[in-house]
N, C-alpha and C positions, 0 to 999 in steps of 0.2 A: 504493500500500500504506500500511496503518495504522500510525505508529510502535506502538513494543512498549512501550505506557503501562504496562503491568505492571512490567516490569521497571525502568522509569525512576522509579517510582513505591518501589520499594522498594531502590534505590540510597541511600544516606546518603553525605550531605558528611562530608569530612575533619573529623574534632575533633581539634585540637591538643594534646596532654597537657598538663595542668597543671604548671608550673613546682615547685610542693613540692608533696608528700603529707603528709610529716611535721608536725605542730605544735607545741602545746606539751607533748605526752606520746604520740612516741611517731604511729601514724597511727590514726586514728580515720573512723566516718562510718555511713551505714546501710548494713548486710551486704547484700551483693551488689548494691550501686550502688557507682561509682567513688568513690575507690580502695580500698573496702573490698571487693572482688569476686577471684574463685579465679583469676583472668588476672593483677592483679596483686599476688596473694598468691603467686603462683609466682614471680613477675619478681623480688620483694621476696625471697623465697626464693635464685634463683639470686645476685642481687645481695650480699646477704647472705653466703653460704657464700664466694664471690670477695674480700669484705672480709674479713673476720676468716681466713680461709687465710692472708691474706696481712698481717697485721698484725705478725707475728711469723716470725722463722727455722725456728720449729719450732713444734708442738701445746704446750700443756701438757702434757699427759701424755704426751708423746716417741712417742707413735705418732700412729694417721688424728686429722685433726682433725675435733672433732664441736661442738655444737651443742643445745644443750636444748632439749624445746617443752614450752610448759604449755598451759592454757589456765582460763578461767575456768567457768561452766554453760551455756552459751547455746548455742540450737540452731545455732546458725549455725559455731559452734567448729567443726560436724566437717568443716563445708567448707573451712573455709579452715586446718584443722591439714594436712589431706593436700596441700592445694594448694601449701603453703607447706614442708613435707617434702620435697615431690616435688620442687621447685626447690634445695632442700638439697641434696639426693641426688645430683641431676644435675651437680653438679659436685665430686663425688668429695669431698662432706663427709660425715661422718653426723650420725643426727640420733638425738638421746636421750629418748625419749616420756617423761614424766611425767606426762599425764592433768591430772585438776582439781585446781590448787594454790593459791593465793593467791600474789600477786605477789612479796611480798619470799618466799616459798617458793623460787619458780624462781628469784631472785636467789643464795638460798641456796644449793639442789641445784646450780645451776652452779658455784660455788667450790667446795664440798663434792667435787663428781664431777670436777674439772678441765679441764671443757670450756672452750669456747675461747669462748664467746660463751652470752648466754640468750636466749630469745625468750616471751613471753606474750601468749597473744591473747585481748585484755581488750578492752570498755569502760569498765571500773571503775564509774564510779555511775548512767551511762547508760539509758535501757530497754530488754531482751532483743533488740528489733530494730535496734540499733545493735552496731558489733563495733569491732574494732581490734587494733594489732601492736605491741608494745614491746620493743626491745632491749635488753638488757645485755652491758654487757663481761664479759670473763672475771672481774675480779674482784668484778664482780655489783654495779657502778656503772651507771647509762645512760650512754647513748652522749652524746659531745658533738658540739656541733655539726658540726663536722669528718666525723663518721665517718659521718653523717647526708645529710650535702650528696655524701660516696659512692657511696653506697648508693643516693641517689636519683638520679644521673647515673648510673649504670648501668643503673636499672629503665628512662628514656628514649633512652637515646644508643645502646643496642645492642650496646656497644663488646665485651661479652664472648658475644655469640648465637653466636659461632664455638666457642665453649670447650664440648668436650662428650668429657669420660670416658668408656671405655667400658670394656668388659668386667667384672676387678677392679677397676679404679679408679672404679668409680661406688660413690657410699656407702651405708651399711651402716645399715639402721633398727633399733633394740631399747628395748624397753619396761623402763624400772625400775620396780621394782616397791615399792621401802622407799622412793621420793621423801618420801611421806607422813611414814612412821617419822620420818626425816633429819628434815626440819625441826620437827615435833611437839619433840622432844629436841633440838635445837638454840632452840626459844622454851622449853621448859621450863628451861633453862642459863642464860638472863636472871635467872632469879627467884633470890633467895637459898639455898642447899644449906640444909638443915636447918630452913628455913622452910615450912611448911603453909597452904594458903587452908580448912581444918578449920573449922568451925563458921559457913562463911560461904555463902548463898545468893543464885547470880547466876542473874539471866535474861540470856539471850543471843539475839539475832539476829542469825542470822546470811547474812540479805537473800538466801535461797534462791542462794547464791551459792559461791565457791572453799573461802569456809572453813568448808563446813558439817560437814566430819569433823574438823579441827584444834584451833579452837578451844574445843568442848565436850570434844574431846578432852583436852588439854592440864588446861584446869581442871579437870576430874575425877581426874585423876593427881596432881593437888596437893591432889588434897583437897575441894574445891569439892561442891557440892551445886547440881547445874548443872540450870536447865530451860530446854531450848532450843527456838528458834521459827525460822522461815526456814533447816529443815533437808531440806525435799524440793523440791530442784530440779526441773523437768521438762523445763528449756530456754527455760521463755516467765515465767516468775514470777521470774525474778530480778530485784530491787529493785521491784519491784511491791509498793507499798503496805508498806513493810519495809525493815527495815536503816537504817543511817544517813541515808539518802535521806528518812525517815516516820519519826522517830523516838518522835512520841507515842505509835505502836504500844506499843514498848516501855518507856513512861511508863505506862502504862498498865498492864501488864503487873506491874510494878514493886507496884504497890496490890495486884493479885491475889494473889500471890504472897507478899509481904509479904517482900520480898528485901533485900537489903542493896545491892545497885547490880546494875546492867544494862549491857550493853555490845551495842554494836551495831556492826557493819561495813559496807561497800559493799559490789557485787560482788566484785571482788578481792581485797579485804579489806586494804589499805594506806591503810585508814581507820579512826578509832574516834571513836566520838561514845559518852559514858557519861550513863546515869540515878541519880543518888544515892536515898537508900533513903524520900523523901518523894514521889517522882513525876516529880524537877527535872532539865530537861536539864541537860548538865554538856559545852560544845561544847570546839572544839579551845583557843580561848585558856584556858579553865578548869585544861585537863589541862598546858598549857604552863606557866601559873603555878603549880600545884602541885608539879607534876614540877622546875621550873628553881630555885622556891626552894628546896627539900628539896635539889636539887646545891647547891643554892650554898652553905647550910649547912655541908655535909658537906666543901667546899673540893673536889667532884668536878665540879663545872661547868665545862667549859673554856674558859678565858681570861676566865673569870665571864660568858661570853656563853651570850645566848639568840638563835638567828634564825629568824625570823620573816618575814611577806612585811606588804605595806604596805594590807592586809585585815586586821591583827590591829586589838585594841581598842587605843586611847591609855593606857588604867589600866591595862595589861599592861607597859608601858614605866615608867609611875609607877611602880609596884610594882615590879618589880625595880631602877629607880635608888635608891628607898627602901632597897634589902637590899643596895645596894653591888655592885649588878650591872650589866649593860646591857643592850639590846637594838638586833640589827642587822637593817635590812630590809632586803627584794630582792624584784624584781619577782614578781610569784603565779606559781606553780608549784613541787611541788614539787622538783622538778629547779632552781631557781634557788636552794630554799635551801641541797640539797645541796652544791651547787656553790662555794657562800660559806662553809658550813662546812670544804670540801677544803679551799679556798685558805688558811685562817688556826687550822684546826686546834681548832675548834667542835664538841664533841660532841650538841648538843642544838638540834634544830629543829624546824620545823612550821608547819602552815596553821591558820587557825582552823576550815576544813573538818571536819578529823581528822586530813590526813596527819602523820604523827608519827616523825621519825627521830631513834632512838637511836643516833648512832655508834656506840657502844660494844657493840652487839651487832648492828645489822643498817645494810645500805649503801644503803637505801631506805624508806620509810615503811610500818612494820609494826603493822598496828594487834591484832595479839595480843599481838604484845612490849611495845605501849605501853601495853596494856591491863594485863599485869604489870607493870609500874612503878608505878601506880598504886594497885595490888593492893600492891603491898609495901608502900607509905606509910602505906596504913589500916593493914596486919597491924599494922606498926612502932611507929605512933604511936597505935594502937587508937583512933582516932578514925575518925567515920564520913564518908563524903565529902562531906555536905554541907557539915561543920565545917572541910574541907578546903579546901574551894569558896571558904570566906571570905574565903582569903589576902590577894585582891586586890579591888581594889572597880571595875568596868565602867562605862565613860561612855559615855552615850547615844550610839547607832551605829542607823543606818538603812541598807538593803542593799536595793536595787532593780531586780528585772531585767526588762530591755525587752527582747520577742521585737522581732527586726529581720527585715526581706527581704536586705537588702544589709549589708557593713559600711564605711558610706561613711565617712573620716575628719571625727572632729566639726568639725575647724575648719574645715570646707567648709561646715556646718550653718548655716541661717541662726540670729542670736540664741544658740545654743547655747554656743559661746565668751562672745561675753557674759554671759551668766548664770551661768555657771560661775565668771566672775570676779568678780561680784556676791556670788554665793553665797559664795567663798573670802574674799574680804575682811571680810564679816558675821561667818563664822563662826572665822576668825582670830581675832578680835578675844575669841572666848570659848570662844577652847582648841581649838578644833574643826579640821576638813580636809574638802575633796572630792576625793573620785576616781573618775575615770570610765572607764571600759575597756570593750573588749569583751572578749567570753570567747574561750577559743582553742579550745575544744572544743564549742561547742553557738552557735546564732545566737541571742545575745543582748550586749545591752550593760548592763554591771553598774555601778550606782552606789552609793555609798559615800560617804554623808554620817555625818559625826561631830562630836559639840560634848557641851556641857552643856545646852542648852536644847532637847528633846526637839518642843518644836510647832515652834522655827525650824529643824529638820530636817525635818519634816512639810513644812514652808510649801515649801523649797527642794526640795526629791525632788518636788514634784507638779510645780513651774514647768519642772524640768529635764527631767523625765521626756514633761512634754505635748510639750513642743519638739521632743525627739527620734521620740516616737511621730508626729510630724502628718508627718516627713517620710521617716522608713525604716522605721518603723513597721510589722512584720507584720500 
């Protein structure tokens, strides 16, 4: 007899789970390939609801403990909202629907509602066919690493597949319906009581993404004379060609119009990149140096610090030593700069990306909050943003990213450590840095050359860049 090549044939070897899901925001990847897939978005689900149950004696709100979901536009959200509900559920948590919010939103509505924990499933600047999961604590911080390296030993080890509620004690789903309201009037509360955006026209994009009813919202309640772009989602156009991600869209936009600045978001909108009222990008270290000296000024900057990750520009650190200020870095992300602002009591952070966190009104990078901030400075000082822009003066920086297959560590590279330390010694010598990383969210490897002499960053990003492409090179 024949063996049953069929069946032998469509048998698959054991794959070993991946040791982390989690990276540096949270888990990420293309929706419905691992670990961005409804198998384990429920695991992450049940995992989940077992952690935060048990993080505390009691709920916050002294009854069941629940659980917010948001999510961002993408088609992919509705699979993995139910999938990740339903692992909620099943273990006797509930779960508080919020629909499409922008990130520091759900950060919000979670402290706002007093749930016990947040959840967003974003890929924030990503393309439509990528997804992702993000948690927040109850008081609408992310998660540290601790609650993370939990939550992910539970999703493989098993330890809780016996734990199953039943009857009443399986949790309870219900849809809010004022999430929206909530936070809308909670970024409006940033802005000065008695102050107007009257007489001022902004273009907005808003990257067919979470903030496309919020933010046009909010500014037209203050007054604003608001034309907005990147406001019909469909599932598949978010950050497509739009939002912060493209942002000469809305340079562009800016001349038509004939607007007074432009503001643009990611998909989840825990970004802001602004266009002043001539055409000119205006990126994250721009809105940092305006924002930190205008605190510093006023004696509201706390501990006279700004923090920053070590991606910002060199003339961002002049410029605030200049005003009798400082600036501290922390590795990219923006969860690293929050975390150095927790520790020492830092009201004022950010990437040169956009993420933009104001303590003083939100516990994560809100880029309509940030985009009010800036909005006050011109009311304030009726100056226009580019006059703004001037504060500080920017040194040549070059930003290079190599698609890779692999992330093999560079010091295995042939020549590539050498040349790095060629390069850093050169460019020491005339103020300058390299820095070379991979991304945590996307395969590539990012290089960050900076100096005053703009062709010997040319010359060094080509020598670096060939090296590494000849051997991991996509």
């Amino acid at each position: 007899m024949q063996p049953n090549t069929e069946t032998k044939s469509q048998a698959s070897p054991e794959v070993k789970p991946p040791k982390r899901i989690f990276g540096t925001d949270g888990v990420r990847g293309t929706a419905n390939v691992e670990p961005v897939t409804a198998e384990t978005a429920l695991k992450l689900g049940r995992a989940a609801g077992h952690v935060f149950k048990h993080l505390g004696d009691q709920s916050r709100g002294r009854g069941r403990y629940k659980i917010v979901l948001g999510k961002d536009t993408r088609l992919s959200g509705y699979m993995l909202e139910n999938a990740i509900s339903s692992g909620i559920l099943s273990m006797g948590v509930d779960v508080l629907f919020i629909g499409p919010l922008p990130t520091p939103g759900v950060a919000y509505v979670t402290r706002s509602l007093r749930a016990d924990a947040g959840i967003v499933i974003t890929a924030s600047h990503n393309p439509y066919d990528d997804n992702g999961i993000k948690f927040f604590r109850a008081d609408g911080y992310k998660l540290d690493d601790k609650i993370e390296f939990e939550i992910e030993s539970l999703v493989f080890s098993g330890r809780i597949e016996n734990i199953r509620p039943t009857a009443d004690a399986v949790g309870k789903a219900v849809r809010i319906e004022d999430a929206l309201g909530r936070y809308i009037e909670h970024a409006k509360a940033s802005f000065p009581r008695g102050m107007t955006l009257e007489g001022m026209r902004i273009v907005v994009d808003c990257a067919h993404g979470a903030a496309y009813k919020s933010t046009p919202c909010v500014l037209r309640e203050l007054g604003a004379d608001v034309i907005t772009y990147g406001d019909q989602p469909d599932g598949k156009n978010i950050n497509k060609d739009c939002g912060s991600m493209h942002p000469a869209f809305l340079c562009q936009k800016i001349w038509e119009h004939r607007a007074d600045v432009g503001i643009a978001h990611d998909g989840d909108a825990d970004r802001l990149l602004l266009c002043d009222e001539r055409g000119q990008l205006i990126d994250g270290d721009d809105i940092m140096a305006i924002a930190a000296l205008d605190l510093l000024a006023q004696g509201a900057l706390g501990e006279k610090t700004l923090v920053t990750t070590v991606m910002s520009n060199a003339g961002l650190v002049a410029a605030l030593e200049a005003a009798g200020g400082r600036v501290v870095r922390t590795s990219v992300g923006d969860r690293h700069v929050i975390d150095e602002m927790l520790r020492n009591g830092f009201n004022l952070g950010g990437e040169q990306s956009g993420h933009m966190i104001f303590r003083d009104f939100s516990t994560t990078g809100d880029g309509l909050v940030a985009a009010l901030q800036i909005l006050r400075i011109m009311k304030a000082r009726s100056e226009p943003l580019s006059s703004l822009a001037k504060c500080w003066a920017r040194f040549p920086q070059l930003v290079t990213n190599i698609m890779v297959r692999e992330k093999r560590p560079f010091e295995q590279m042939d020549t590539v450590p050498k040349l790095i330390l060629e390069a850093e010694t050169e460019l020491t010598t005339h103020g300058g840095r390299v820095l070379l990383r991979y991304s945590g969210t996307e395969p590539k490897a990012r290089l960050l050359l900076e100096g005053r002499d703009a062709a010997l960053l040319e010359r060094w990003s080509q020598k670096i860049s060939d090296a590494i492409k000849r051997q991991v090179g996509a």
